[in-house]
N, C-alpha and C positions, 0 to 999 in steps of 0.2 A: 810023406805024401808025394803022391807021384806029380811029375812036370804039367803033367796034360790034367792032370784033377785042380790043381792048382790054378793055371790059368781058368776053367772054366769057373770055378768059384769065383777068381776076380773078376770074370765080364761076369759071372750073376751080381758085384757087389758087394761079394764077400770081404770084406774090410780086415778079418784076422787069416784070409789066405795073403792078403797084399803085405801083412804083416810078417808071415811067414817066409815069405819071398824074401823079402829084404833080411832077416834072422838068417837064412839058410845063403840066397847068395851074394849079399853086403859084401861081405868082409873078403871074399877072394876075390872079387871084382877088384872091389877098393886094392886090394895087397898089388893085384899083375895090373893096373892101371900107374900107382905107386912106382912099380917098378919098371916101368915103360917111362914116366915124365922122371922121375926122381924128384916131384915136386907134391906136397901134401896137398895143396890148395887149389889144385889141376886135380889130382886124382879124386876127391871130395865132391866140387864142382864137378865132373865129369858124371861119377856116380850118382849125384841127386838129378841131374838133370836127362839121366838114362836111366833112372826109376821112375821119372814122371812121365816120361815118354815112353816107356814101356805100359805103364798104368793105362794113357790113354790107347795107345797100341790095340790094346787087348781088350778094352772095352770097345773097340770100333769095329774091331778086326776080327778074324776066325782063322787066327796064328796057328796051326798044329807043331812049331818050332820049340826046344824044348827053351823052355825057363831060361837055364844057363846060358845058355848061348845069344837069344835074342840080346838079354842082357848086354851080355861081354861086347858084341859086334856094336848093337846102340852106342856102348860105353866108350868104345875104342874110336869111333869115331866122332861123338864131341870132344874126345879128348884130344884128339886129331887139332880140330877147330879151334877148342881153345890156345893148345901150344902155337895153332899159328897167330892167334889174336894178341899173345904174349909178347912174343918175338915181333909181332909190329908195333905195338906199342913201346919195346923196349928203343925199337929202332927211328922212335919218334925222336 
């Protein structure tokens, strides 16, 4: 399925394109998120909370950005936040 069919099925509410999203770009998000923190629980977190934010994204919005990529950049920068939320709390 193409990026831009995708999207539009999830802002109609299509619940097994938002499913397909995640199936198709999960796991390499998760993998180059992984291999940016070196930490599971950062890349994890970062990932759910740049699938949800994408979700709402796209229901609000009229994204023509592909799939991938909204993702990644969302993804890259909570992950961003979280390592710095890490690191001050380690520093607590």
């Amino acid at each position: 399925m193409e990026s831009r069919e995708l999207l539009c099925r999830i802002k109609a509410g299509d619940d097994e394109a938002f499913r397909t999203m995640v199936l198709t770009y999960g796991k390499p998000v998760y993998l180059r998120l992984l291999e940016r923190s070196g930490n599971k629980e950062v890349a994890k977190e970062a990932l759910r909370e740049a699938l949800i934010d994408l979700y709402i994204t796209v229901k609000m919005a009229n994204s023509k950005d592909p799939v991938e990529a909204l993702l990644y950049s969302r993804a890259e920068e909570i992950q961003a936040d979280i390592c710095l939320l890490y690191k001050s709390d380690a520093a607590d």
